[in-house]
C-alpha positions in Angstrom: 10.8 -4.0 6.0 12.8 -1.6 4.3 11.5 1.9 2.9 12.9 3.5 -0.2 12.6 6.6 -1.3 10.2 7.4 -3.6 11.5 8.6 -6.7 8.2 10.9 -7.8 7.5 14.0 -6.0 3.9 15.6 -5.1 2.7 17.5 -7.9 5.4 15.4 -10.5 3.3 14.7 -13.9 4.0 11.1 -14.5 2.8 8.2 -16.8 2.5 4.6 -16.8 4.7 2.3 -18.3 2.1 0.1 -19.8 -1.1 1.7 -20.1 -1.9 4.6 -22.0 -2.8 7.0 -19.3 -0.9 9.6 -17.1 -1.6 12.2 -13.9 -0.2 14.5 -11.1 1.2 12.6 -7.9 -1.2 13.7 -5.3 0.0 11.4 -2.5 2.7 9.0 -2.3 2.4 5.8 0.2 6.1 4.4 1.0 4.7 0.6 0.1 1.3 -0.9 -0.8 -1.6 0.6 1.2 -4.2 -0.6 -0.7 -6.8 -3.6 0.1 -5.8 -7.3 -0.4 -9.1 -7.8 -3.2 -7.1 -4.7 -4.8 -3.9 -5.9 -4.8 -5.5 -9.8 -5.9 -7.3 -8.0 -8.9 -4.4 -7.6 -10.6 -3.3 -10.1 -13.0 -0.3 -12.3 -11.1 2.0 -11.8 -14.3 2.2 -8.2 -13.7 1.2 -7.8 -10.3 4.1 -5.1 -9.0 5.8 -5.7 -5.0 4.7 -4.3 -2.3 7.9 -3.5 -0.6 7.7 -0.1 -3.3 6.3 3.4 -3.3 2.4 3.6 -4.3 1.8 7.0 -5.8 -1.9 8.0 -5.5 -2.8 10.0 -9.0 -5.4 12.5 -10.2 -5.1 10.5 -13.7 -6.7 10.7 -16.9 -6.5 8.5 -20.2 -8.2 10.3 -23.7 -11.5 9.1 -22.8 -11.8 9.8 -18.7 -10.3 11.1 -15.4 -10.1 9.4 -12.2 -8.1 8.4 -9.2 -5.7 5.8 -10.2 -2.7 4.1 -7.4 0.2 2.5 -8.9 3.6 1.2 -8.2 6.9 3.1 -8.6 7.7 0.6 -10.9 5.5 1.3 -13.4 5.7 5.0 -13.7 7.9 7.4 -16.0 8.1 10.6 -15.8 5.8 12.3 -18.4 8.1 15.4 -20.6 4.7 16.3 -22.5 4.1 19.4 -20.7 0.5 19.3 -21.9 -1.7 20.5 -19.4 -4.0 18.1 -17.8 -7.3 18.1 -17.4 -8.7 16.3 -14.3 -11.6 18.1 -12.5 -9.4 17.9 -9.1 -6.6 19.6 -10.3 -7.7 23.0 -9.0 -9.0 21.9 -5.7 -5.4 20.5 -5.0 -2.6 21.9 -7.0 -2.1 25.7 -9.0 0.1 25.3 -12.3 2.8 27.2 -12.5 4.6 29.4 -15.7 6.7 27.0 -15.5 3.8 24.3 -16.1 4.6 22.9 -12.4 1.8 22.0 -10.5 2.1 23.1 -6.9 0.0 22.4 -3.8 -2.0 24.8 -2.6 -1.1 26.8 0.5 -4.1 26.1 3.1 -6.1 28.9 4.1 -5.4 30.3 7.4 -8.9 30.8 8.1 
């Protein structure tokens, strides 16, 4: 199997295609690692390939946040530069001046 690269970057604010809801790339998987009931929940007509970067995102629609994995495919980036508000975001990431989030460097503790 081939691998592409993956278009998104760690800490790239992104939205979906589709649905109304976008987040910060957090990890990226360089094809589908999800479960098989996952990947079978989703309705056959726009079920994405798996031969395609999986971006794991700390998402969050008007209403909610949450973890949310989707295909490359079905990504844009998101040009907003509103600030999100996921709980996570300050665990993982520090936002820039720029509005750039960034991972955090790991103690050296």
């Amino acid at each position: 199997m081939k691998f592409r690269t993956a278009k998104f970057a760690i800490g790239q604010v992104v939205k979906h295609r589709v649905y109304p809801f976008r987040g910060v790339i957090f990890d990226v998987d360089p094809i589908f690692s999800n479960t098989e009931e996952w990947y079978a929940s989703i309705p056959e007509d726009v079920r994405p390939a798996k031969d395609q970067p999986f971006y794991h995102l700390l998402a969050e629609n008007s209403e909610v946040e949450y973890i949310a994995y989707v295909s490359e495919q079905n990504l844009v980036p998101d040009t907003s530069s509103d600030p999100l508000r996921h709980p996570q975001l300050q665990e993982i990431f520090k936002r820039g001046r720029d509005g750039a989030y960034r991972i955090k460097a790991a103690s050296l503790n």
